[in-house]
PyMOL Python script that loads the backbone (N, CA, C, O; Angstrom):
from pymol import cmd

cmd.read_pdbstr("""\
ATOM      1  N   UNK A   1      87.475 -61.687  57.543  1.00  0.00           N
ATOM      2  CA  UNK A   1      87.184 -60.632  58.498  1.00  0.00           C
ATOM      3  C   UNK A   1      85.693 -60.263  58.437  1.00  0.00           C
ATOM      4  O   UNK A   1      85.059 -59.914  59.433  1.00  0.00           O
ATOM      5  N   UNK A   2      85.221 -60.355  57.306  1.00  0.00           N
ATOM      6  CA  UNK A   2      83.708 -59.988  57.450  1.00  0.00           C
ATOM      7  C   UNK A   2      83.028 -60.793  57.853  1.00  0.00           C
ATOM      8  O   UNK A   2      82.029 -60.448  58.484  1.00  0.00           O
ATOM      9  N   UNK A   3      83.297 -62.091  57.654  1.00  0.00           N
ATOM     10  CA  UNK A   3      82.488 -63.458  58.532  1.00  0.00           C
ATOM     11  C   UNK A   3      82.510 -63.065  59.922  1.00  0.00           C
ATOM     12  O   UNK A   3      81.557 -62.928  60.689  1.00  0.00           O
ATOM     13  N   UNK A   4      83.861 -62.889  60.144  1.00  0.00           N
ATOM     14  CA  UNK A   4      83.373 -62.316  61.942  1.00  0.00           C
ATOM     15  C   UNK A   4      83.053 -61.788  62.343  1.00  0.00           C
ATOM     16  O   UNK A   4      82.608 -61.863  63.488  1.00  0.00           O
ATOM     17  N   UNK A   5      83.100 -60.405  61.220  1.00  0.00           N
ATOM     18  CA  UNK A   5      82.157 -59.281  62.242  1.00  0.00           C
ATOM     19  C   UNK A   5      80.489 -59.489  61.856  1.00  0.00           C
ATOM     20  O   UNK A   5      79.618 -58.762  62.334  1.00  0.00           O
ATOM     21  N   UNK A   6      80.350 -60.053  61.379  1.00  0.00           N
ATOM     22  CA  UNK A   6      78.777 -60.172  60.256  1.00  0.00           C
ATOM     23  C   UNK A   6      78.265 -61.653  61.747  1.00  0.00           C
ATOM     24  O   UNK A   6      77.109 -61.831  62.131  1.00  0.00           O
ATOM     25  N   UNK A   7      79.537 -62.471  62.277  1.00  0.00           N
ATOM     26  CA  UNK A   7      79.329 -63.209  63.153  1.00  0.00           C
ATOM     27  C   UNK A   7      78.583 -62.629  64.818  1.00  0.00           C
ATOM     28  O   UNK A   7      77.630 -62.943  65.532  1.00  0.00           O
ATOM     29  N   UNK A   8      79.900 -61.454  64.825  1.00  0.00           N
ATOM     30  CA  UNK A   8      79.622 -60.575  66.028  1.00  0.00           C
ATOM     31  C   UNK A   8      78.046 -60.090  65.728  1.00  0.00           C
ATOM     32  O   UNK A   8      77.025 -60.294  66.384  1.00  0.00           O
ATOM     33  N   UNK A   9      78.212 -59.527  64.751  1.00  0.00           N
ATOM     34  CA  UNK A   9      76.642 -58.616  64.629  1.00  0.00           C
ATOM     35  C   UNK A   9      75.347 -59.727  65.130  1.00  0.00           C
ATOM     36  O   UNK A   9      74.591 -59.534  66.082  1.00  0.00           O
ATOM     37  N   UNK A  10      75.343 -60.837  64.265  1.00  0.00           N
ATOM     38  CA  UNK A  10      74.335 -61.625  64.452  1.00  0.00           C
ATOM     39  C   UNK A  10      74.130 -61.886  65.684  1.00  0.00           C
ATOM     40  O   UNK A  10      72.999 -61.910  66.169  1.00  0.00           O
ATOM     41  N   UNK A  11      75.308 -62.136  66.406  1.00  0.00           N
ATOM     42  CA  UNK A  11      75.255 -62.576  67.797  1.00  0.00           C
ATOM     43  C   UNK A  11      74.637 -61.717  68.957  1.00  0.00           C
ATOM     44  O   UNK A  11      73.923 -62.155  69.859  1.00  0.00           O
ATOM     45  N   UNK A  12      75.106 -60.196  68.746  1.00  0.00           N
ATOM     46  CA  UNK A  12      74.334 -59.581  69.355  1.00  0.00           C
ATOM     47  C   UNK A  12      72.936 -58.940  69.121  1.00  0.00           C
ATOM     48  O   UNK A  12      72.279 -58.264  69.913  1.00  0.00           O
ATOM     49  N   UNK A  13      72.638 -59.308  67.856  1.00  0.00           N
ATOM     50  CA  UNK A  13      71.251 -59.183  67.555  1.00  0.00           C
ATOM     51  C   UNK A  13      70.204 -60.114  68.368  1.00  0.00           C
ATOM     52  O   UNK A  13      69.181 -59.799  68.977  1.00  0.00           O
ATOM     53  N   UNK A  14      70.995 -61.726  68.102  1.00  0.00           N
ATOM     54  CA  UNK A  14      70.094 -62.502  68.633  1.00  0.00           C
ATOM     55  C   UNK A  14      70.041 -62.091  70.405  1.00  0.00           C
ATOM     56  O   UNK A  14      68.933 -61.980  70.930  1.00  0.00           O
ATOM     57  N   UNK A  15      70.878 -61.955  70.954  1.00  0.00           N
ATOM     58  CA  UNK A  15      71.134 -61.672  72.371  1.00  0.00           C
ATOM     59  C   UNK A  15      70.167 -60.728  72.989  1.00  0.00           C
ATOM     60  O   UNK A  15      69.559 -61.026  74.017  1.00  0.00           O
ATOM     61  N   UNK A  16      70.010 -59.539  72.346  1.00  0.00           N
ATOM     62  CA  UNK A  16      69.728 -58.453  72.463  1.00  0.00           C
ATOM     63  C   UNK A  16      67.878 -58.792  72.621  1.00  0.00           C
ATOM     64  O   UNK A  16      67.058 -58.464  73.479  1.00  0.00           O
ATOM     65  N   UNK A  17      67.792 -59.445  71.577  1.00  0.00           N
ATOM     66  CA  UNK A  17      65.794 -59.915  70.965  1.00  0.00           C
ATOM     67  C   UNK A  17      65.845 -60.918  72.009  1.00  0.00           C
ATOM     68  O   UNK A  17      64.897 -60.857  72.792  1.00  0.00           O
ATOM     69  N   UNK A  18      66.748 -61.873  72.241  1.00  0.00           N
ATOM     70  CA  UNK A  18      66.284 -62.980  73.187  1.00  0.00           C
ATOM     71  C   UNK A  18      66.618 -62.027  74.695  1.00  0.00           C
ATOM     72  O   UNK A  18      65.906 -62.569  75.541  1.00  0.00           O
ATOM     73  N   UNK A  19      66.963 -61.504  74.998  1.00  0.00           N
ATOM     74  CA  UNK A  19      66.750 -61.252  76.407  1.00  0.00           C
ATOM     75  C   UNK A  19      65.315 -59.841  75.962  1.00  0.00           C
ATOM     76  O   UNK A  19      64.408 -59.851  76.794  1.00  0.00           O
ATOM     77  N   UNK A  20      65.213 -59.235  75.305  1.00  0.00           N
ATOM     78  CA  UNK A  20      64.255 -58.701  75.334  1.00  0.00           C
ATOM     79  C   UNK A  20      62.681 -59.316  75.563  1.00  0.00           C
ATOM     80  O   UNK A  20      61.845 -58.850  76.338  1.00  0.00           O
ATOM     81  N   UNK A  21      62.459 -60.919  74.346  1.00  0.00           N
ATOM     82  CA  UNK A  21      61.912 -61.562  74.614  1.00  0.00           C
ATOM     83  C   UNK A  21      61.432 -62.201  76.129  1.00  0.00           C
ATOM     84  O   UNK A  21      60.286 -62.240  76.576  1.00  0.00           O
ATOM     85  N   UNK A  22      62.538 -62.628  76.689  1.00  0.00           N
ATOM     86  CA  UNK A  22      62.827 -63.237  78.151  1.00  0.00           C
ATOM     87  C   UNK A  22      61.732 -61.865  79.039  1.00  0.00           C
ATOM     88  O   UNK A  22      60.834 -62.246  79.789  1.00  0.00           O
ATOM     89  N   UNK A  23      61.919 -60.704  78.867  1.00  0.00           N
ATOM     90  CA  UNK A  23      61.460 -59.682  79.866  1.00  0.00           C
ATOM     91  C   UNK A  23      60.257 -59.473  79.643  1.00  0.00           C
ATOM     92  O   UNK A  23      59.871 -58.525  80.328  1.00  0.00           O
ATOM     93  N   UNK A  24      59.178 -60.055  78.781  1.00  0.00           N
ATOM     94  CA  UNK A  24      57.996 -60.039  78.348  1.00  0.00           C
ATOM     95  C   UNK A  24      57.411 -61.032  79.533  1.00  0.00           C
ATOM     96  O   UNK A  24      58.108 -61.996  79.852  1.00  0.00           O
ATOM     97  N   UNK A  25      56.149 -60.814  80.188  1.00  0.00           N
ATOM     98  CA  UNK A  25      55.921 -61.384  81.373  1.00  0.00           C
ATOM     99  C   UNK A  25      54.657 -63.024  80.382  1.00  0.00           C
ATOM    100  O   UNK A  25      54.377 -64.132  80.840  1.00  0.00           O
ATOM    101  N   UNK A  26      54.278 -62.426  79.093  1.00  0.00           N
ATOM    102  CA  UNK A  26      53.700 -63.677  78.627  1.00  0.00           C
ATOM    103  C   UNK A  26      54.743 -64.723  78.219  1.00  0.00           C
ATOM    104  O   UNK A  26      54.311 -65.875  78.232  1.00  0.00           O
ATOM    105  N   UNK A  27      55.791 -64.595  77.925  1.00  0.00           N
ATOM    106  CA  UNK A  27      57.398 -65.714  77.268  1.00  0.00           C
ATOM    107  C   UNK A  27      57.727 -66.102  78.433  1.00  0.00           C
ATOM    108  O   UNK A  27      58.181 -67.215  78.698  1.00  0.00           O
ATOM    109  N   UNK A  28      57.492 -65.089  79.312  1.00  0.00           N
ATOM    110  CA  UNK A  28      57.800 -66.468  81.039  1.00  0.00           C
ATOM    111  C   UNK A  28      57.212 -67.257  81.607  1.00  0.00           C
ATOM    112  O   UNK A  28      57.500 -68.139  82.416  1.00  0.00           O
ATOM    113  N   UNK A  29      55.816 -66.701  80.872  1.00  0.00           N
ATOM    114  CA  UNK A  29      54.987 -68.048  81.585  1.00  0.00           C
ATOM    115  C   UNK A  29      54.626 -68.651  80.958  1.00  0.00           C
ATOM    116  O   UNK A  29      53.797 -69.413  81.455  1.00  0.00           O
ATOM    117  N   UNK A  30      54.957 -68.881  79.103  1.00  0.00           N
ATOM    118  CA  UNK A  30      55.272 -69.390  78.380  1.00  0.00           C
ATOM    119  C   UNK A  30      56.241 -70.601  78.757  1.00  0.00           C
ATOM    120  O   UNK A  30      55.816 -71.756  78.795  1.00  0.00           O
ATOM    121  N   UNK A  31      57.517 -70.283  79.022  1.00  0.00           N
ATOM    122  CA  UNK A  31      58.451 -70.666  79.047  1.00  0.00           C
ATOM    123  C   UNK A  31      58.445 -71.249  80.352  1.00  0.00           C
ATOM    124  O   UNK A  31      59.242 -72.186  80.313  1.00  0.00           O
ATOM    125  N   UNK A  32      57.934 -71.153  81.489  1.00  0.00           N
ATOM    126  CA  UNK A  32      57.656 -71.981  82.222  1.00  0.00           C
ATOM    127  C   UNK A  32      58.180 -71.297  83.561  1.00  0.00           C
ATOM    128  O   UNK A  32      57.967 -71.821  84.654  1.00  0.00           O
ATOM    129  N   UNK A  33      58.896 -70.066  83.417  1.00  0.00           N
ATOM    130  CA  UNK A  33      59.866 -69.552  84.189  1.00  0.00           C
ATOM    131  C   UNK A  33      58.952 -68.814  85.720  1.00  0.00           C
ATOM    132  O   UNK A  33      59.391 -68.672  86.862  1.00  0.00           O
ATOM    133  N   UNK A  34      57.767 -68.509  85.236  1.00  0.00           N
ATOM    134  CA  UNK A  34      56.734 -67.208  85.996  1.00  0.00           C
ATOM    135  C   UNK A  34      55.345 -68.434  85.603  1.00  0.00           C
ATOM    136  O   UNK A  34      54.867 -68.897  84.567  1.00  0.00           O
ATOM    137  N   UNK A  35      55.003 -68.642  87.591  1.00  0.00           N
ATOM    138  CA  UNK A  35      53.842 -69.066  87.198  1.00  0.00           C
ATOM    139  C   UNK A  35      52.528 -68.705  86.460  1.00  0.00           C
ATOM    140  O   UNK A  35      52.637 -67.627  85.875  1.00  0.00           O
ATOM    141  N   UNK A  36      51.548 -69.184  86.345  1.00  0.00           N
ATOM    142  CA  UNK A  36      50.117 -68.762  85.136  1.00  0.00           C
ATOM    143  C   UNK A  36      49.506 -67.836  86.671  1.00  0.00           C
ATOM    144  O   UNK A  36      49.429 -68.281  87.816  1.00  0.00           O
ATOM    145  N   UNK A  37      49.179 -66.586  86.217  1.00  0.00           N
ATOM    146  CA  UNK A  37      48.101 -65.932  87.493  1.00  0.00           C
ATOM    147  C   UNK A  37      46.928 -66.724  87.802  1.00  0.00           C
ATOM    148  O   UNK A  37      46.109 -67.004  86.926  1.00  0.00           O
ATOM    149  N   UNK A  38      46.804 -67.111  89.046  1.00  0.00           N
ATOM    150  CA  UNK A  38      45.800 -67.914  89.274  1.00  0.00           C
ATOM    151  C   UNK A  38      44.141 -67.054  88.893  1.00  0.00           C
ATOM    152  O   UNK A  38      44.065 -65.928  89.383  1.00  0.00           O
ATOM    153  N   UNK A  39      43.442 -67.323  88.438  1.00  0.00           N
ATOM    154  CA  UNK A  39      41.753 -67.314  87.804  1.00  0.00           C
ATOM    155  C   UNK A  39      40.930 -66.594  89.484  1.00  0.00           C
ATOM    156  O   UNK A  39      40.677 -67.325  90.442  1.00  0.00           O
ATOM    157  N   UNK A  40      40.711 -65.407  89.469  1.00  0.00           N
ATOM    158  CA  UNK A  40      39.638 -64.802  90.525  1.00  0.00           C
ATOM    159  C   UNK A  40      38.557 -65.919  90.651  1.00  0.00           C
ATOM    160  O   UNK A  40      38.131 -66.423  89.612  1.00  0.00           O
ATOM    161  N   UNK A  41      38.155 -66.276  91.686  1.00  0.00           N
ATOM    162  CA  UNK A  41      37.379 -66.922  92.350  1.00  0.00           C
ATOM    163  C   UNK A  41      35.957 -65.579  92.250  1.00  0.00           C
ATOM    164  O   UNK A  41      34.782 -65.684  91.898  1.00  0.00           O
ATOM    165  N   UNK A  42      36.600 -64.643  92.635  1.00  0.00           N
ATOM    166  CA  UNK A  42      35.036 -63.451  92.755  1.00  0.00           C
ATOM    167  C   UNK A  42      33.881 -63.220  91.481  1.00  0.00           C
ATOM    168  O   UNK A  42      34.558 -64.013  90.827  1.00  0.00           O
ATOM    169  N   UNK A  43      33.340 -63.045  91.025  1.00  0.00           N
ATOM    170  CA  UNK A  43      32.448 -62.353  90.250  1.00  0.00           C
ATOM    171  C   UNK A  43      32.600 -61.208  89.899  1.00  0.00           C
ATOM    172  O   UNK A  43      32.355 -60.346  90.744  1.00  0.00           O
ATOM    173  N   UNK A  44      33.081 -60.754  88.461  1.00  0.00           N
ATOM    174  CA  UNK A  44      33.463 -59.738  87.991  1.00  0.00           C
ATOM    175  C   UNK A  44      32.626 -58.262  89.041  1.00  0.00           C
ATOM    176  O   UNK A  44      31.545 -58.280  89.630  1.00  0.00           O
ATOM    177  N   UNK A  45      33.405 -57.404  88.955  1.00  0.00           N
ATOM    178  CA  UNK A  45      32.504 -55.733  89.138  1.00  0.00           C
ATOM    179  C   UNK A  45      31.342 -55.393  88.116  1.00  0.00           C
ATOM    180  O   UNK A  45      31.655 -55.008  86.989  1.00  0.00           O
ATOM    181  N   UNK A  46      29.909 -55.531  88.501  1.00  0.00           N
ATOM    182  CA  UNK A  46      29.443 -55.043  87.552  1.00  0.00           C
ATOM    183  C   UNK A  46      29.657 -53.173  86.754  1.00  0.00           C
ATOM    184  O   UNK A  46      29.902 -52.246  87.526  1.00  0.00           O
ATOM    185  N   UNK A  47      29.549 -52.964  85.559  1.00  0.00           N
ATOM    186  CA  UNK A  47      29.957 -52.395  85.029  1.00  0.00           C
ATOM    187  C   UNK A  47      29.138 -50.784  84.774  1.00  0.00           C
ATOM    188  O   UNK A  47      28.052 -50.692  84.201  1.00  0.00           O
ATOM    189  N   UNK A  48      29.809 -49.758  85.253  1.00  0.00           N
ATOM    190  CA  UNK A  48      28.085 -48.704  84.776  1.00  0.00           C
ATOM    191  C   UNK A  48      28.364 -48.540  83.553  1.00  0.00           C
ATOM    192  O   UNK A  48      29.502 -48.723  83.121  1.00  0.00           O
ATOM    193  N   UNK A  49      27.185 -48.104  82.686  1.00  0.00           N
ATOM    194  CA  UNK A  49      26.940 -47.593  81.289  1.00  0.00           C
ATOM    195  C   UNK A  49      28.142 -46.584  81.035  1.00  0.00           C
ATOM    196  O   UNK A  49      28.602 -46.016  82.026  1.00  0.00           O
ATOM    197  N   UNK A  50      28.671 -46.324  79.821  1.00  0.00           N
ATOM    198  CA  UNK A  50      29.418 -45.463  79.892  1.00  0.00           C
ATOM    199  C   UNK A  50      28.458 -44.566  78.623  1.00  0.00           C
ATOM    200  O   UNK A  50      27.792 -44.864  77.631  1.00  0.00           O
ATOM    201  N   UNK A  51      28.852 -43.366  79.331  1.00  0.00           N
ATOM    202  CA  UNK A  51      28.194 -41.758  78.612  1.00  0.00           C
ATOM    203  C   UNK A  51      28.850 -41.620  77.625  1.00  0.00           C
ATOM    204  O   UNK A  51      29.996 -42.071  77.643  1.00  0.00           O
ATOM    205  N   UNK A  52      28.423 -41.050  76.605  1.00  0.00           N
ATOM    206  CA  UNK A  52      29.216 -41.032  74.645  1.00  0.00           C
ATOM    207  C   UNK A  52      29.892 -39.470  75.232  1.00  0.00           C
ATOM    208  O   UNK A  52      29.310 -38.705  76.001  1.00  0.00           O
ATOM    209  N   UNK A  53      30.938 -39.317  74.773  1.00  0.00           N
ATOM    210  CA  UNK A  53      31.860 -38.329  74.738  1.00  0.00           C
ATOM    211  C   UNK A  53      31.079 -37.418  73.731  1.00  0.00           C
ATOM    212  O   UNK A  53      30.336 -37.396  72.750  1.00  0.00           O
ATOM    213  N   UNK A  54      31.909 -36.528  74.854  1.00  0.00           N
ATOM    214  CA  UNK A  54      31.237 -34.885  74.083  1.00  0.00           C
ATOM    215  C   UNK A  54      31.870 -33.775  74.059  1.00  0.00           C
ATOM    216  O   UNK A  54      31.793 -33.058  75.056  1.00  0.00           O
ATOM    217  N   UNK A  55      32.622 -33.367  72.972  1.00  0.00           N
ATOM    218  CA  UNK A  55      33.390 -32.231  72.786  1.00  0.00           C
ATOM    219  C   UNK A  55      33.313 -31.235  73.835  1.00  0.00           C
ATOM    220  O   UNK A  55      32.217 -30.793  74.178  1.00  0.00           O
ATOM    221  N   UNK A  56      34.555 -30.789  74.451  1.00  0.00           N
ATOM    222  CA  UNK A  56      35.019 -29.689  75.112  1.00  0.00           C
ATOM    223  C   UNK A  56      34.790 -28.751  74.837  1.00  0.00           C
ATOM    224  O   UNK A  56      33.965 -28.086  75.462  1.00  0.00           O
ATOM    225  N   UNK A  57      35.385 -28.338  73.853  1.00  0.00           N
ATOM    226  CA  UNK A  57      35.672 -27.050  73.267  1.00  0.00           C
ATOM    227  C   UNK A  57      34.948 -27.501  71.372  1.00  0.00           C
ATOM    228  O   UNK A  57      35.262 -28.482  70.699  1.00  0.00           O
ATOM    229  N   UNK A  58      33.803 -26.200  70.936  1.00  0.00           N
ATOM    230  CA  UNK A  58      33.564 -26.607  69.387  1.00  0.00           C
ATOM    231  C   UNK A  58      35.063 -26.432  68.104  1.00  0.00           C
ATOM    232  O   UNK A  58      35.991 -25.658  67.867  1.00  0.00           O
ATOM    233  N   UNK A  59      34.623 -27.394  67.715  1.00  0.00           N
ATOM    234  CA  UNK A  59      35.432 -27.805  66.611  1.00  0.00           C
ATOM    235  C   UNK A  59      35.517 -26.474  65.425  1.00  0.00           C
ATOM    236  O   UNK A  59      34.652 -26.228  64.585  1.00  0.00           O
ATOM    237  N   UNK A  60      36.730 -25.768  65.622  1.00  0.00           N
ATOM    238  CA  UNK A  60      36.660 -24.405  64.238  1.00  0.00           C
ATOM    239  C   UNK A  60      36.224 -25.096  63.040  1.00  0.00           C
ATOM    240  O   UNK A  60      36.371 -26.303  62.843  1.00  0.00           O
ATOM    241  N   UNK A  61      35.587 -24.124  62.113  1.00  0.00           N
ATOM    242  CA  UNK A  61      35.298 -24.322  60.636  1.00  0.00           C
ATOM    243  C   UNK A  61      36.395 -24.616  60.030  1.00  0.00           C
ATOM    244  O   UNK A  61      37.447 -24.109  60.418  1.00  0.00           O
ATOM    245  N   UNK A  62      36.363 -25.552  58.887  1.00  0.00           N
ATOM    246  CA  UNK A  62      37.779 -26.319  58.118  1.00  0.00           C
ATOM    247  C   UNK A  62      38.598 -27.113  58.605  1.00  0.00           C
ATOM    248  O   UNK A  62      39.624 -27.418  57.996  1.00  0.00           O
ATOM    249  N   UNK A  63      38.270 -27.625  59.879  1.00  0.00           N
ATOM    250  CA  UNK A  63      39.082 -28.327  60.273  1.00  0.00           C
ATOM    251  C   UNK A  63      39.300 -29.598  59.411  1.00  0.00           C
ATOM    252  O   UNK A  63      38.302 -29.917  58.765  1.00  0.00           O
ATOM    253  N   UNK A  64      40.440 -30.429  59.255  1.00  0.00           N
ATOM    254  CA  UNK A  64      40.124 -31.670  58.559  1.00  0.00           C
ATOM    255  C   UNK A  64      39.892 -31.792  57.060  1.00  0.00           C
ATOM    256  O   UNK A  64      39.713 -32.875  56.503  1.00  0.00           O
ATOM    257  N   UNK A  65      39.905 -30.623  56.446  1.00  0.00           N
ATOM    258  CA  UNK A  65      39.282 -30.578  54.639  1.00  0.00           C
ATOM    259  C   UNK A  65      40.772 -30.487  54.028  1.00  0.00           C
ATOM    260  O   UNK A  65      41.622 -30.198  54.870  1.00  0.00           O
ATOM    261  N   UNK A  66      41.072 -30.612  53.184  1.00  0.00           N
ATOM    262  CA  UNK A  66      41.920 -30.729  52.441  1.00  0.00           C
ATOM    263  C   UNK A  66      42.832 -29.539  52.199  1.00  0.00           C
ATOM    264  O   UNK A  66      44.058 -29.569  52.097  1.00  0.00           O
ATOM    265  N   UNK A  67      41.508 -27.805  52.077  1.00  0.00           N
ATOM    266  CA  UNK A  67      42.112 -27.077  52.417  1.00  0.00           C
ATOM    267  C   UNK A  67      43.523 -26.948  53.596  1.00  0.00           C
ATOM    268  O   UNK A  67      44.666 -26.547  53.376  1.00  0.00           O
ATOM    269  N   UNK A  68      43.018 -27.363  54.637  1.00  0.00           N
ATOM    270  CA  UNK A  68      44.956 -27.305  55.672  1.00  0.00           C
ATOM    271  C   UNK A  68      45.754 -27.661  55.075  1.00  0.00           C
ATOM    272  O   UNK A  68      46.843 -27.191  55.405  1.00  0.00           O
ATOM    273  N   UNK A  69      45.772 -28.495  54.074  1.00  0.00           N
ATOM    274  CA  UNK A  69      47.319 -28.841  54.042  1.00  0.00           C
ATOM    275  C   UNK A  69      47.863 -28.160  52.842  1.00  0.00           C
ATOM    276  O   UNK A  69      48.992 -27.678  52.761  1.00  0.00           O
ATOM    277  N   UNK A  70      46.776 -28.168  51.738  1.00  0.00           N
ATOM    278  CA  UNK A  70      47.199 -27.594  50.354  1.00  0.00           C
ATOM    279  C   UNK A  70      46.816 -26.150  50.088  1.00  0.00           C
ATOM    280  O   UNK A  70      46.929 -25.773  48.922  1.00  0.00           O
ATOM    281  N   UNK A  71      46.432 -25.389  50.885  1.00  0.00           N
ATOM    282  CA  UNK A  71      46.219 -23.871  50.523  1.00  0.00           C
ATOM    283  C   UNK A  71      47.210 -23.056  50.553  1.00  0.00           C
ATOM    284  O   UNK A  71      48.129 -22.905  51.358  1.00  0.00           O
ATOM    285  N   UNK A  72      46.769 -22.254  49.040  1.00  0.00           N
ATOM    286  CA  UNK A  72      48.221 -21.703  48.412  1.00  0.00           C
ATOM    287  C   UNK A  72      48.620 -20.500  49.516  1.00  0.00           C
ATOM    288  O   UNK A  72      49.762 -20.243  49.896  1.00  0.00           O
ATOM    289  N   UNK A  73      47.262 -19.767  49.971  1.00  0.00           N
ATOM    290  CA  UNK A  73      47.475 -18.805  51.362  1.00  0.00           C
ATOM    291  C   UNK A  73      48.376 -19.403  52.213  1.00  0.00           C
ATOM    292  O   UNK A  73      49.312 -18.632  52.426  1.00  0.00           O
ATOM    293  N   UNK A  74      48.516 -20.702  52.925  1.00  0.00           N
ATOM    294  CA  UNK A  74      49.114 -21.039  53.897  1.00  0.00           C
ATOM    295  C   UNK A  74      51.081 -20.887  53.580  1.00  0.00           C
ATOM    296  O   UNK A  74      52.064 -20.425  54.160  1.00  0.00           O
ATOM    297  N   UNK A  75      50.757 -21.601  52.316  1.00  0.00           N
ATOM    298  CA  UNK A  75      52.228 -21.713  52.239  1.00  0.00           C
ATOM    299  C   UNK A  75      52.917 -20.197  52.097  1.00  0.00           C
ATOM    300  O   UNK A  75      53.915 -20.012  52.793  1.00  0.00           O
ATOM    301  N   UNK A  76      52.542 -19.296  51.402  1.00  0.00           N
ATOM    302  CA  UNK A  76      52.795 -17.935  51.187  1.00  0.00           C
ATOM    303  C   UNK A  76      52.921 -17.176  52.345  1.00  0.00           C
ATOM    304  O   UNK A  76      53.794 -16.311  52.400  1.00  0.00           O
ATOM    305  N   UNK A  77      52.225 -17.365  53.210  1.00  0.00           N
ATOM    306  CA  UNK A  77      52.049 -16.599  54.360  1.00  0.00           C
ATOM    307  C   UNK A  77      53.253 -17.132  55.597  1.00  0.00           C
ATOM    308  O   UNK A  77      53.069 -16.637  56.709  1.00  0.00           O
ATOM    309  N   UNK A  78      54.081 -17.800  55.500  1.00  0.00           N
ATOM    310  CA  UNK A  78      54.197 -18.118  56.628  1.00  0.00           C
ATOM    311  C   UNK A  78      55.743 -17.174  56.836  1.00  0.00           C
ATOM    312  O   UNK A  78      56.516 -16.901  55.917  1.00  0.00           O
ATOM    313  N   UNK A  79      55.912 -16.787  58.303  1.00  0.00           N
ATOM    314  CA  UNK A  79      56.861 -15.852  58.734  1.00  0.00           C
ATOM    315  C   UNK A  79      58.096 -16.608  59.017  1.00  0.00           C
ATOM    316  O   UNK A  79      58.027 -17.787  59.363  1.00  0.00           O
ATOM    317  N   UNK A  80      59.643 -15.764  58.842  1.00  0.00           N
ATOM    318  CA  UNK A  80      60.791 -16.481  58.705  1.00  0.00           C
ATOM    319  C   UNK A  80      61.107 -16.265  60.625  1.00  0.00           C
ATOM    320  O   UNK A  80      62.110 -16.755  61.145  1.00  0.00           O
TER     321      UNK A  80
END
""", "prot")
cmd.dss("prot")
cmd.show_as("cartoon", "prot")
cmd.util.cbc("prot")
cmd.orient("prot")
């Protein structure tokens, strides 16, 4: 009895990964199923510079230090 169900299980494991596999659009055209996208003939878009990100809103004091997680205040303080 456990061979079969240990049979069943396997079976729908593999089933389950192989059709998951199958729905991946690179395993189809792998597999031969979904042709290869044919290659743009055009010349890429040239690209503008991109600007360095810059905080929204300033960053509070302590953020990130070790204090958040281990301060004996925090744990003491907190409301039921």
């Amino acid at each position: 009895m456990n061979f079969l169900l240990g049979l069943v299980a396997g079976a729908l494991i593999a089933a389950i990964a192989t059709i998951a596999a199958a729905r991946d659009p690179g395993v189809q055209t792998a597999l031969g199923l979904r042709p290869a996208a044919p290659l743009p003939m055009t010349a890429p878009a040239p690209t503008r510079p991109e600007k360095p990100c810059v905080a929204a809103t300033p960053v509070p004091p302590g953020v990130g230090s070790p204090d958040m997680l281990l301060s004996r205040r925090r744990f003491w303080s907190v409301a039921p």
